[in-house]
N, C-alpha and C positions, 0 to 999 in steps of 0.2 A: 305387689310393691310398685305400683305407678307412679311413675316420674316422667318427668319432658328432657333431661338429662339423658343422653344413651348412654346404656350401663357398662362394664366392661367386666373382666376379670381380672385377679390381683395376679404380682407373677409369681406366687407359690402354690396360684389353684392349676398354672399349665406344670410346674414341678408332679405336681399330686397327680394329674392326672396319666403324665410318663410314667409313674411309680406304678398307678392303678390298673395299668395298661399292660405290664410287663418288662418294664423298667427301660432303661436306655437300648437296649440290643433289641427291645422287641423294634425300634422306633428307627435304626442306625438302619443309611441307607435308603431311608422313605422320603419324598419328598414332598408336599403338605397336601400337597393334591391326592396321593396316597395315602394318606393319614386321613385326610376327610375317608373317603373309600373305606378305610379297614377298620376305622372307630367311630368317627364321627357321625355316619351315614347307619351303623347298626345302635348307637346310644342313644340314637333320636328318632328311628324307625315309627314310635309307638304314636307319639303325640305328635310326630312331622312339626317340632319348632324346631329354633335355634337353642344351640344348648345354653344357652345363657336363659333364657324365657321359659326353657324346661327347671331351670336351678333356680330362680328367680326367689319363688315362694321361700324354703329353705336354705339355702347354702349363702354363708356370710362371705365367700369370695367373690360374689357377684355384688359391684358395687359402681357408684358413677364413673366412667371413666373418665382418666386424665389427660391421657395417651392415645395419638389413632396411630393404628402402628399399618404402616402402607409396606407390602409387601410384595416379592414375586412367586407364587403359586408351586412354580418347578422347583425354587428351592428348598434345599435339605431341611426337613423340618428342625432337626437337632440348630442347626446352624443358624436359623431363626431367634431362638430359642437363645444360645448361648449369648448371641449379638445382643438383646432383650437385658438378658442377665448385668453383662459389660457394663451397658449404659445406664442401669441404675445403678450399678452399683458406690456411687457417689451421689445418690439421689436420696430423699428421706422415704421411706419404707409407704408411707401413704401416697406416695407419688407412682408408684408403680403400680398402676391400674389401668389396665389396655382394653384400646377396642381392636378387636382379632375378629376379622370378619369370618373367620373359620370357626370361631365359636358363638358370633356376635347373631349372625345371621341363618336365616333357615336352610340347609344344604340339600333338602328337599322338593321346596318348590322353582320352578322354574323363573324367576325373577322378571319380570318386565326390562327393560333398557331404562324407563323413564322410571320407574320405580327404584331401580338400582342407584341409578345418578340424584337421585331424592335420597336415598340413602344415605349416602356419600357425603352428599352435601349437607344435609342435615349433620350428621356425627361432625364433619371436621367445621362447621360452624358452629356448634355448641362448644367443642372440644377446645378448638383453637390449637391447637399444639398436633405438632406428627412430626412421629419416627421414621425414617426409613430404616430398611436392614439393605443393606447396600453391597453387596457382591457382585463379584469383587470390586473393589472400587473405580479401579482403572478404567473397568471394563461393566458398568453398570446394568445387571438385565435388568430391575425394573424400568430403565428409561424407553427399555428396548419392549416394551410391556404395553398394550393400550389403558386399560386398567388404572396402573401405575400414574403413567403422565399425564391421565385425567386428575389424579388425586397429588398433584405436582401444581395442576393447573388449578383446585380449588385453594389448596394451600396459598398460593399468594393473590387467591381474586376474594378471599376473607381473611388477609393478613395475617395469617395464621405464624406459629413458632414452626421452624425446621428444623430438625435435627437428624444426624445419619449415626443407624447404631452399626456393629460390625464384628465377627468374632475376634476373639484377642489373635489369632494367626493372619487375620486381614489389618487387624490392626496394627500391628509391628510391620506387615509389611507395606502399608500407605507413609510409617513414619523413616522407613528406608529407603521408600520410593521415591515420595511425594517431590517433584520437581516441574520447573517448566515444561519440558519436553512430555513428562510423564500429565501435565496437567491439558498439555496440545493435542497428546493425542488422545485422553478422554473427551475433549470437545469435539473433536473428527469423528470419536462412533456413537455419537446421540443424535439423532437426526426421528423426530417424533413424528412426522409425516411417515417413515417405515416402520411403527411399532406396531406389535402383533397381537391377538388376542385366539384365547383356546377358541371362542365364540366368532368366527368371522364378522357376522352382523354386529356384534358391538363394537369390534375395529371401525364399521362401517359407519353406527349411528357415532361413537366420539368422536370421528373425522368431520362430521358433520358441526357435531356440537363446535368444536376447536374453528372451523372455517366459517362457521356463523357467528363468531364471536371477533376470537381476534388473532384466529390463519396462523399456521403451522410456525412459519418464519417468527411470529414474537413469539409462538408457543416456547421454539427453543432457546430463544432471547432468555424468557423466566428460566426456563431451565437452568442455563447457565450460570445466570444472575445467582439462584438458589444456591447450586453447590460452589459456585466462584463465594459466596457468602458461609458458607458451612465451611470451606477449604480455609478462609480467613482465619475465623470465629476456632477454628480447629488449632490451628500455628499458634493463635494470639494466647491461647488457654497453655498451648506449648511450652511459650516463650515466661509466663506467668507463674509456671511449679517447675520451673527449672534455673541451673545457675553455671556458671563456669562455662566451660568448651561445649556441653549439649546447647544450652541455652543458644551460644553463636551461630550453632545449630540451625535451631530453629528463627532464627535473625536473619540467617541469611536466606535462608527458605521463604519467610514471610516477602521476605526482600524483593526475590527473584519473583514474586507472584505478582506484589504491588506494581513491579515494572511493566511486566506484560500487559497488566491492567491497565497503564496509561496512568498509575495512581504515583505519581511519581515523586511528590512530596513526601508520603508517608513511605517509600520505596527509600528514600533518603536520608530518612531517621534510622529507619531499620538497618542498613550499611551501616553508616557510624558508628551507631553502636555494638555492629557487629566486629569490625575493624577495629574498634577499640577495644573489644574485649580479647580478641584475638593475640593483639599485638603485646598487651598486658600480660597473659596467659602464655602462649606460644613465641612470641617474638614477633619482631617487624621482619624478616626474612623467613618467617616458615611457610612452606607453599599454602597452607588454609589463609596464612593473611594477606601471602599476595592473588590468592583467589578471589577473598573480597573483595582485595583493595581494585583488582580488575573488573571486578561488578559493578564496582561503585564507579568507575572509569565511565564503562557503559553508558550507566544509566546518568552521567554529565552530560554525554554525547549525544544521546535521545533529549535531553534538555535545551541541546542548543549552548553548553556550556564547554566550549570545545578546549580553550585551553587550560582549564584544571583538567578534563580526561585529560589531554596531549603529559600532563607533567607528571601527571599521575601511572602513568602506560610506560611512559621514557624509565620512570625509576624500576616500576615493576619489569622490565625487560633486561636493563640491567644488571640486575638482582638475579634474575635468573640465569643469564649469559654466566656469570659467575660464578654459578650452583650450577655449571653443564646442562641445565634442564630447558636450555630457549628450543628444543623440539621435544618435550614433552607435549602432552594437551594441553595443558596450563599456559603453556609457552606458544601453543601458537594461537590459542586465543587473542591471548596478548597481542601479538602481533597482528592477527585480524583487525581487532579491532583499532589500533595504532593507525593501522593502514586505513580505516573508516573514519578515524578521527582528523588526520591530516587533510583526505582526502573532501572533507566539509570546508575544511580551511582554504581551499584552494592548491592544494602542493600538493599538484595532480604530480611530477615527476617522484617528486617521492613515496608516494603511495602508491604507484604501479610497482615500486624496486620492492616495496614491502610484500604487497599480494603477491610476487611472481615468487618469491623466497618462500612464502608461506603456502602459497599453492603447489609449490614444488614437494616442499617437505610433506604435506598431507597425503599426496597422492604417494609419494614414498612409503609413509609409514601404515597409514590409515586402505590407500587404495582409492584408486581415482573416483568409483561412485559410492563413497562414503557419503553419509550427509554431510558432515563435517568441509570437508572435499567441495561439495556440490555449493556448502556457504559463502567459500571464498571463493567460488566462480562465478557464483550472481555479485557475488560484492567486485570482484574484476570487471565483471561487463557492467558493473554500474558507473565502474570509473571510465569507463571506455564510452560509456553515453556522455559522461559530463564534461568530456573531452570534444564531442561530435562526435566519434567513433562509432557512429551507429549502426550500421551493417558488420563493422566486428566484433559488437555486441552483441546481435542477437541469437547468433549460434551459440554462445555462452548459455543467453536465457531459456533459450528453447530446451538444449538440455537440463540444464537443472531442474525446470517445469518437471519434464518429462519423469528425469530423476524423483521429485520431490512426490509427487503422484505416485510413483510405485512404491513409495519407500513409507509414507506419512499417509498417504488417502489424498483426495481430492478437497478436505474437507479441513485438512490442521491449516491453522493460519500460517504456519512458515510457508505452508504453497499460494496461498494466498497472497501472499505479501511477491513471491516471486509474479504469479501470474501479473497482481500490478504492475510489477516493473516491465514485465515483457510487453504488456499492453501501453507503457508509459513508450516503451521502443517501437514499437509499433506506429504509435501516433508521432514520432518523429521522423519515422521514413514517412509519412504521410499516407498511410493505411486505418483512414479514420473509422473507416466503416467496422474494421477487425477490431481497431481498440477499443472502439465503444463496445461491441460484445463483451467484451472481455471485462474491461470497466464495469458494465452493468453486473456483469458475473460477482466481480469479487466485491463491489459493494453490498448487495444481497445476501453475500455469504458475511461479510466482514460483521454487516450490522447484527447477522443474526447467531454470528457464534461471540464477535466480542463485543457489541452490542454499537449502536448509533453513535455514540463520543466517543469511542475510542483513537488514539490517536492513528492508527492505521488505517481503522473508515474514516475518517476525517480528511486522510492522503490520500486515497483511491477518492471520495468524493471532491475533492479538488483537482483531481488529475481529469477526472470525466469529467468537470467544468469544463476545461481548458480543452477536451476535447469535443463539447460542443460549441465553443467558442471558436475553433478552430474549422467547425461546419457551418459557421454562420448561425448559431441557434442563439442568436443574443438573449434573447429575454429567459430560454433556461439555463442557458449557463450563467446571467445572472443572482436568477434566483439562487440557484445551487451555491454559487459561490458567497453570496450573504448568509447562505444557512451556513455555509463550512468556517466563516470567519467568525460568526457569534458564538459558534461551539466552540471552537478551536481558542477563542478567547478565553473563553470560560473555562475551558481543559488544561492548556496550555499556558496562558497567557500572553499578551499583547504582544510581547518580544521576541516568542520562539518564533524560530526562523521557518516551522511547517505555516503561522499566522500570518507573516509577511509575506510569504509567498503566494497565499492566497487573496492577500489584499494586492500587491503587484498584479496578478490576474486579475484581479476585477478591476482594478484602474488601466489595465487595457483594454479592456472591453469598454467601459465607457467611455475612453478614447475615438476607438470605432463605433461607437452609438452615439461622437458628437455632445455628448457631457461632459464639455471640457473644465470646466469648473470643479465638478464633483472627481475629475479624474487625477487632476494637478494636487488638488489638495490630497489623495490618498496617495500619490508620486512619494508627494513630500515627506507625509509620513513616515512611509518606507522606507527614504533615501536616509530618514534622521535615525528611525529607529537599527535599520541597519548597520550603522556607520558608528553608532555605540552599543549595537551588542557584539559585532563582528569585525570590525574595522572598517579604515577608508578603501583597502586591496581586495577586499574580499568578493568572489564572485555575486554573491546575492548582492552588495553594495553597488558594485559596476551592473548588473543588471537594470536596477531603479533607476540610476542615474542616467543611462540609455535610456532607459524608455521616456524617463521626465522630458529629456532629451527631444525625444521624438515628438511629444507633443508638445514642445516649444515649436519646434520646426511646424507642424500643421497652425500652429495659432498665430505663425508669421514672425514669431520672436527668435531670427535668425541669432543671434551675438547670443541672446543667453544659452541656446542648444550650443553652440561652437564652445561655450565657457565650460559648457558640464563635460561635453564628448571627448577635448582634447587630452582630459588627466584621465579619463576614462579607458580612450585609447593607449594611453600609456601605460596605467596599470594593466591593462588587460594583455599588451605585451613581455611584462615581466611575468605573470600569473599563469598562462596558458599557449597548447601549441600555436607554433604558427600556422594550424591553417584550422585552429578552433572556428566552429559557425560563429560566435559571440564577438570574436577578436574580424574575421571576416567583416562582418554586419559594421562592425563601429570604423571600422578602414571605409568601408562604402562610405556610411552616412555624414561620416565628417567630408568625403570627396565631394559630395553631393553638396553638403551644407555650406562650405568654400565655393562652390561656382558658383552658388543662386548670390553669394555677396560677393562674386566678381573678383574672388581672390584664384585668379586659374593657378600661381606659382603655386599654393599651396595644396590647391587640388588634384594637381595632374599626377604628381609621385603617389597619389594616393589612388589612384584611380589606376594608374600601370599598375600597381603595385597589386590592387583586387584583383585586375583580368589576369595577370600572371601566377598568383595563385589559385585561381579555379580552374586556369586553365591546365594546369598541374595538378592541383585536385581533384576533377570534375572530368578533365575532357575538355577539347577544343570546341567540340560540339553539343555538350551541354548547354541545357534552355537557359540555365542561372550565367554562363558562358559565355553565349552570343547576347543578349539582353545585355548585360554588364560591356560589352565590344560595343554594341551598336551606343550605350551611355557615352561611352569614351572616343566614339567618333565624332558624336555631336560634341564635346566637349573642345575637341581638335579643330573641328568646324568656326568653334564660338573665339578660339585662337588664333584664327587663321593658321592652320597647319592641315592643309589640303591632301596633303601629299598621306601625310600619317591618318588621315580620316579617311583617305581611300580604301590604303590597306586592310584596314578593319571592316568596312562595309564587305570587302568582297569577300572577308573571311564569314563574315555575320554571311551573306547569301549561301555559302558552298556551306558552312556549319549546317544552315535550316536546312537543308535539302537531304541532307544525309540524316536530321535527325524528324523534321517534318514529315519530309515528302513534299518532291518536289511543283506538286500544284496546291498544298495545305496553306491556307491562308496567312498563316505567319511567315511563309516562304514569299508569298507574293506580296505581303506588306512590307518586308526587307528588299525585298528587288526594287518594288517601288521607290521607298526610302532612297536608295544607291541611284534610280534612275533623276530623281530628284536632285540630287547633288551633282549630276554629270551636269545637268541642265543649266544649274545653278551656279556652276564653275566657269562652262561654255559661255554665259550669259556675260559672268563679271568679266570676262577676259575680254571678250566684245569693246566693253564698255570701256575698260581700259586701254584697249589695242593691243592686248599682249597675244600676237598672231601664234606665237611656238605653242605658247600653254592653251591655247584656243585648242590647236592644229592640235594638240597631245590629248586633252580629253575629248576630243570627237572621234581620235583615233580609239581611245580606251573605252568608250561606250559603245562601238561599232563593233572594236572584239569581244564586249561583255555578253554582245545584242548575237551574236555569232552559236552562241551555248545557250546562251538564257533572251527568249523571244520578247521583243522589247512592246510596249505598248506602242497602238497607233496612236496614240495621240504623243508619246515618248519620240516615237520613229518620225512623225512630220515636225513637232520640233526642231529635233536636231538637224534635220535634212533643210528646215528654215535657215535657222543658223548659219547652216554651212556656207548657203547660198551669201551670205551677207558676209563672209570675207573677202577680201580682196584679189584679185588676179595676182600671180604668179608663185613666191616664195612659199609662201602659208597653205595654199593649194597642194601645191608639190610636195609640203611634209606631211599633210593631212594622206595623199595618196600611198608616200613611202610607209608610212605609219602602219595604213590598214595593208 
């Protein structure tokens, strides 16, 4: 019977062949590896073929197959078997015809590697279609199989059909399971670079084959791709033979998957209609609907659609508060995520009273290192970063990391998503070198568990933009960031606010690389697109507007920076603490941008106003501290207020020295500085004859010179000078003085 089609067996010749055998009990408990061994290995002894090539000539159950049925070897053969049955059994009867490499192939001879994978490839090229039997689901050995994930690996490199068969007790319990968390942490235990084989050497040659093609990392990209596509394809059949309250069921299921996926349009049909059906069915107050309806919250939130969540979360908590249930689960979802959604909006004070309420009840009911628990404390320390809080954030991040790694793997994207954030903390204390690790980590993981556009890689590859930008690596954090805006557009679209964000970072950069053309016009965009999806108050709005800002100020167009900064600085002090780094920055740059136009009235309050915050913030002797002191002396200088610019210089010298060191070049460019203004003081009062204030700062340079060793060329200066006042009065204070 020659054919170029590989042939297979129908599934009532492996029926017959249990029966033939001994029936079920001979076979219970054997696993197919065993089964080869106690039957297959003695029924084919004579002729050393595959039994299919031994039945070939006679037996009408040997026939083309339709089916490659990919399997794992350890498993119960029964259990094969019955998963087989399940999935055709909605299938027409001529469909069910498999290729079973336990029957397909010869169990005799010792197979080549390159012979094998010619095998392989041949059947599921002809075939096109394959089954997995997939135990358990959650927890897949075939992935964990080398075998297996090679035949994973031809399936989508000949565009083949997938499908996952499963016995009906795995199958009731994926349709009970089946959830995000339950879908996170099957992506954490596939990792196709550790899969195993009974034959070490052929772990060894497919490791080859995979890494000579296209390397472990996409390997499990398909991976995931496949069963994120089977998981779909599975709900959507769901949602299709059912109706009423299952149906919502499976809507909401479907729902919560497309979210995670980034697939967020189709994530927002599936809500609707799940809420809708709900509310029809159950009510608008029963907790299935305000389950949803807080799904559906969410996934605005992830949208960029902040105030339909906000209105949506306000009702759903309400609702609850009056059904006693706002410390249920249900209830403090809600409230997390409330406190997530304000906290986008800018009402950072209100979303800290929500987290600290909800973080409080978690750890009451649930236990401090719940995941649950451990969610609202990376969502705490993220409001505490967005605030500047960044050193009280990071003890947050570090443990939940830590938490989320013992609890989930290294490997589930909820840890990933923390590591990002802790590596985004990181790169705000200015630990570039740690966060790029870190960055580089979780982009690699990001793209390869939830694949290259996902909206998560898309934020960890824009966050490692900005921290090579922030190393000075213009040209790739460039590139990086064009790649992350063209996805993100495409993903996202133009308006979500993870897209502006990323174009804001690249119209800094080109800033700093002096394209100021290309950087104004991406400003603007920003500033527009912003300002009508979020408002004129909103911190991403005031961010743009700053920066536009800023490079007004480099391209010399003082009036129109002063135009954008002033409402700027204003919202930002209704919006934010007073001693936010962003509310800081806009108090400097507007004190700044008023003296270069000569306007000191307007400058000077604003410029006290920064030292006296940092210096309360920071420390007197903070490098951002005295920097900002020695601005404001010269500012005092450009006023003529001698007297107030002194004070500050000698604070700026005694600050460097305690924070330098006292021979560290910024200490002696600051001394310098100070000696220059004694000089300069000495000089004008000369010229004017003002003998006292002559006699007072020769005196106050000679006590400076007393502690801090003056230059010679400082020291014959002033000992010039001195010479050139007059005999008697001004002599005699100059002595009383020193």
């Amino acid at each position: 019977m020659a054919t170029s089609w590989p042939l297979g067996v129908t599934l009532s010749f492996l029926d017959e062949f249990i029966a033939s055998h001994g029936g079920v009990d001979a076979f219970r408990n054997l696993t197919t590896r065993q089964v080869n061994i106690n039957f297959l290995l003695p029924l084919t002894a004579t002729s050393k073929l595959s039994l299919v090539d031994q039945l070939t000539i006679s037996c009408p159950s040997v026939q083309p197959a339709r089916w490659y049925v990919s399997h794992a070897w350890p498993y119960m053969f029964l259990d094969v078997i019955e998963s087989l049955h399940l999935f055709f059994s909605d299938k027409p009867s001529q469909e069910a015809i498999v290729w079973f490499d336990l029957f397909c192939n010869s169990q005799h001879t010792n197979t080549d590697f390159n012979s094998l994978t010619s095998i392989i490839c041949r059947a599921i090229t002809s075939i096109q279609r394959v089954v997995m039997v997939l135990l358990p689901w959650d927890r897949p050995i075939p992935l964990t199989r080398a075998w297996c994930v090679y035949e994973v690996y031809m399936t989508v490199n000949t565009a083949s059909e997938f499908q996952v068969a499963m016995t009906q007790q795995e199958t009731d319990r994926f349709a009970d399971n089946v959830s995000v968390d339950a879908f996170f942490d099957m992506l954490a235990h596939v990792k196709s670079e550790a899969s195993d084989s009974y034959d070490p050497q052929d772990k060894i040659q497919i490791a080859k084959v995979i890494e000579n093609t296209i390397g472990f990392k996409n390997m499990d990209t398909m991976v995931f791709r496949v069963f994120e596509n089977w998981m779909t394809s599975t709900l959507t059949t769901k949602i299709s033979i059912s109706n009423g309250p299952t149906q919502s069921i499976w809507q909401f299921k479907l729902g919560s998957l497309y979210q995670v996926q980034g697939k967020y349009d189709l994530a927002e049909t599936m809500f609707v209609n799940c809420v809708a059906a709900r509310k029809l069915v159950l009510g608008e107050e029963h907790p299935d609907t305000l389950s949803a309806l807080s799904h559906m919250a969410s996934l605005y939130k992830a949208q960029g659609k902040y105030a339909q969540a906000e209105s949506i979360l306000e009702q759903c908590s309400q609702v609850l508060s009056r059904l006693k249930l706002h410390d249920s689960p249900l209830g403090l979802v809600v409230a997390d995520t409330l406190a997530g959604t304000v906290q986008c909006q800018g009402k950072y004070a209100e979303a800290e009273t929500l987290y600290l309420q909800c973080l409080a009840e978690k750890k009451r009911i649930m236990g401090e290192r719940h995941t649950s628990t451990m969610l609202t404390m990376g969502n705490l320390a993220s409001l505490y970063q967005a605030q500047g809080k960044y050193e009280a954030a990071k003890p947050f991040y570090e443990l939940c990391v830590a938490c989320s790694i013992a609890t989930v793997g290294d490997d589930n994207p909820n840890t990933i998503t923390l590591k990002n954030n802790l590596a985004a903390n990181l790169n705000y204390l200015h630990d570039y070198q740690a966060a790029e690790a870190l960055y580089v980590q979780c982009l690699s993981d990001g793209e390869r568990i939830l694949g290259k556009d996902h909206p998560s890689t898309l934020t960890t590859m824009n966050n490692l933009a900005a921290n090579y930008y922030h190393q000075h690596k213009l040209d790739v954090a460039e590139a990086l960031y064009e790649k992350c805006i063209a996805a993100s557009k495409l993903v996202l679209g133009e308006a979500h606010p993870h897209t502006l964000s990323a174009m804001n970072n690249l119209a800094a950069l080109l800033k700093d690389a002096q394209k100021y053309e290309a950087a104004e016009a991406l400003y603007k965009e920003c500033v527009e697109m912003n300002t009508k999806t979020m408002g004129p108050a909103h911190p991403s709005t005031l961010t743009s507007m700053n920066n536009l800002a800023c490079l007004y100020e480099r391209q010399g167009k003082l009036n129109e920076a002063v135009t954008l900064l002033v409402p700027v600085l204003e919202r930002r002090r209704q919006v934010l603490p007073g001693d936010h780094p962003s509310l800081l920055n806009s108090i400097r740059e507007l004190g700044l941008l008023y003296e270069k136009l000569h306007d000191f009235t307007s400058s000077e309050p604003l410029l006290i106003e920064y030292v006296a915050i940092q210096t309360r913030r920071v420390g007197p002797h903070h490098n951002d501290t005295i920097l900002r002191k020695r601005s404001l002396a010269e500012h005092y200088c450009k006023i003529k207020n001698p007297q107030a610019a002194e004070t500050l210089l000698l604070e700026c010298v005694e600050g460097a020295k305690i924070t330098y060191g006292v021979d560290a070049p910024e200490t002696i460019k600051l001394t310098n500085k100070l000696e220059a203004f004694y000089l300069d003081q000495i000089t004008k009062s000369l010229e004017l004859k003002e003998w006292a204030d002559m006699a007072q700062y020769i005196a106050s340079i000679t006590s400076f010179g007393k502690t801090n060793p003056l230059s010679e060329t400082t020291r014959k200066e002033v000992e010039s000078l001195r010479l050139q006042m007059p005999m008697g009065t001004p002599r005699r204070v100059v002595k009383s003085l020193a």
